[in-house]
C-alpha positions as CSV (number, residue, x, y, z in Angstrom):
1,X,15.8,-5.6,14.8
2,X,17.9,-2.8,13.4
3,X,16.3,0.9,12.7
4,X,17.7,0.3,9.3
5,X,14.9,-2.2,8.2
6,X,11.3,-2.1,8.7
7,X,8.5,-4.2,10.2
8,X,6.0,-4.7,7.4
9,X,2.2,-6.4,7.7
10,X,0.2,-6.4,4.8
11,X,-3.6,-7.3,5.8
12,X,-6.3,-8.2,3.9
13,X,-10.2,-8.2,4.9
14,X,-10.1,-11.8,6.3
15,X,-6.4,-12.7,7.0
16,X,-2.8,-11.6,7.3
17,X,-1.5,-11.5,3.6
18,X,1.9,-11.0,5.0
19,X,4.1,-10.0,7.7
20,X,8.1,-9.8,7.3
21,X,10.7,-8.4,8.9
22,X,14.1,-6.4,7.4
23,X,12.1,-4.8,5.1
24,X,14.8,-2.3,3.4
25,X,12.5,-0.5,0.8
26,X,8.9,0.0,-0.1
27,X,7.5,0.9,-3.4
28,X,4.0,2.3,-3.3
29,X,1.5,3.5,-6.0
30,X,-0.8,7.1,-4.7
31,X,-3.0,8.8,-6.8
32,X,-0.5,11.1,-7.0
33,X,2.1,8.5,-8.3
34,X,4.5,6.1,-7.1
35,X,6.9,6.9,-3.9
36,X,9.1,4.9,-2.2
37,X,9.2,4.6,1.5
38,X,13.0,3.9,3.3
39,X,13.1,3.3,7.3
40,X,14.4,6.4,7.9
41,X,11.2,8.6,6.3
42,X,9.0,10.8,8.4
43,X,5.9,8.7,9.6
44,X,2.4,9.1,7.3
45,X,-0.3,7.9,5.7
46,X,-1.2,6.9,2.0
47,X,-4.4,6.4,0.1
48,X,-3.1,3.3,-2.1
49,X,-4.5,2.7,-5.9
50,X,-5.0,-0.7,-7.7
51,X,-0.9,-1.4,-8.2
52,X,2.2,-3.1,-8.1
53,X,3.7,-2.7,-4.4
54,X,6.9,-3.5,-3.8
55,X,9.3,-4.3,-0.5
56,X,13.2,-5.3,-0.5
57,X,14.1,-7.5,2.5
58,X,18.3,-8.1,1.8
59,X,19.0,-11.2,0.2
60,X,15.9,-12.1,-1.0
61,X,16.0,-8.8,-3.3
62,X,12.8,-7.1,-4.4
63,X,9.4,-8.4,-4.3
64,X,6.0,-7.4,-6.3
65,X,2.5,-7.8,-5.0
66,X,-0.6,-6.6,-7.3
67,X,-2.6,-5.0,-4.5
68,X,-6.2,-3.5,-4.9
69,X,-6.7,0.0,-3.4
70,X,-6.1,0.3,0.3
71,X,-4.1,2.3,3.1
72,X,-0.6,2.5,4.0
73,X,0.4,3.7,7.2
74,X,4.3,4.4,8.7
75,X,4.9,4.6,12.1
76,X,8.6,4.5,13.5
77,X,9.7,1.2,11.9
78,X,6.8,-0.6,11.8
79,X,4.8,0.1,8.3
80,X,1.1,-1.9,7.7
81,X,-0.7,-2.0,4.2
82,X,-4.4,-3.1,4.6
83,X,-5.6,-3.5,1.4
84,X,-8.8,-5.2,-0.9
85,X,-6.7,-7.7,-2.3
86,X,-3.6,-9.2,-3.2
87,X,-2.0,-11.4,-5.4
88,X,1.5,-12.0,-4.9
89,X,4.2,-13.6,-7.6
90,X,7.3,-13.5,-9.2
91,X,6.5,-12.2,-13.2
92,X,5.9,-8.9,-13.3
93,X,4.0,-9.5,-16.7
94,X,1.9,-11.5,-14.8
95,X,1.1,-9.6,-11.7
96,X,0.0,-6.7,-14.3
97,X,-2.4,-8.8,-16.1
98,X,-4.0,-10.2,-13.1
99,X,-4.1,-6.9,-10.9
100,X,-5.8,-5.5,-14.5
101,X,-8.2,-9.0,-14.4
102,X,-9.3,-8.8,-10.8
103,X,-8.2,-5.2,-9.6
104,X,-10.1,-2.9,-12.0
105,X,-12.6,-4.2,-13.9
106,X,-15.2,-2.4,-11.6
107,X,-19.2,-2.7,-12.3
108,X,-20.7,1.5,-11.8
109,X,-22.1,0.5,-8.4
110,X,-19.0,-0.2,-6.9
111,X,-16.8,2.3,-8.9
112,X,-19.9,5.1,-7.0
113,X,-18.7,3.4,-3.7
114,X,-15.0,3.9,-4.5
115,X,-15.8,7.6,-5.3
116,X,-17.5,8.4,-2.3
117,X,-14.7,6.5,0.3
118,X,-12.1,8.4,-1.9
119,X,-13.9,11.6,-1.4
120,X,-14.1,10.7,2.6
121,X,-10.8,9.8,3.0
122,X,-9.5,13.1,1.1
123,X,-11.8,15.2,3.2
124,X,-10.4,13.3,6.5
125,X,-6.8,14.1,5.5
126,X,-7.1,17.6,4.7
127,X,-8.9,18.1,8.0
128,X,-5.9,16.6,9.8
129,X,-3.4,18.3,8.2
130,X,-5.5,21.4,9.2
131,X,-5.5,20.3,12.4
132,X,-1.7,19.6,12.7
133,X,-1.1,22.9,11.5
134,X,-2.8,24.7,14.3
């Protein structure tokens, strides 16, 4: 495969949501807001929110997936998502009102647990940045 596409696996607790090939373009939703991710991109990690992800394999155009909060990690060519949940479809209407259904209507117990893995994963990045820098 070409270094102009990607290798993308999207994993979910109990099974391989997806796995494609000549990925062109990803779309990802952060805390900090959307970014896209092209095969060329410095390698990294991202804490994902409940979103719409999208990928662009040639042809086939762009996709959408409503995805629950997870991680995204880029290495080389090869990029893997592991997140909650995901729904895939074509209607972006859709997708929205479902990822809104499923995705964040949250009881408090599990909203706590968010917060504290949030608050984990945050401390664990700037510590490796820290680290990178030295």
């Amino acid at each position: 495969m070409s270094s102009l596409f990607m290798h993308l696996k999207i994993l979910l607790p109990s099974q391989i949501f997806a796995e494609l090939d000549g990925v062109s373009r990803i779309v990802v939703e952060t805390s900090a807001g959307s970014f896209g991710i092209l095969p060329h991109r410095l390698d990294g990690i991202a804490a994902m929110v409940p979103g719409i992800f999208m990928y662009e394999i040639g042809a086939e155009g762009e996709t959408y997936i409503a995805v629950d909060q997870g991680m995204l990690v880029k290495a080389g060519r090869e990029v893997l998502v592991s997140v909650r949940r995901a729904i895939g479809g074509k209607d972006l209407g859709q997708l929205q009102s479902a990822m809104e259904q499923e995705f964040l209507t949250l009881d408090q117990s599990e909203v706590s647990v968010r917060t504290a893995t949030e608050n984990l994963e945050s401390g664990f990045l700037s510590r490796l940045a820290r680290a990178h820098r030295e």
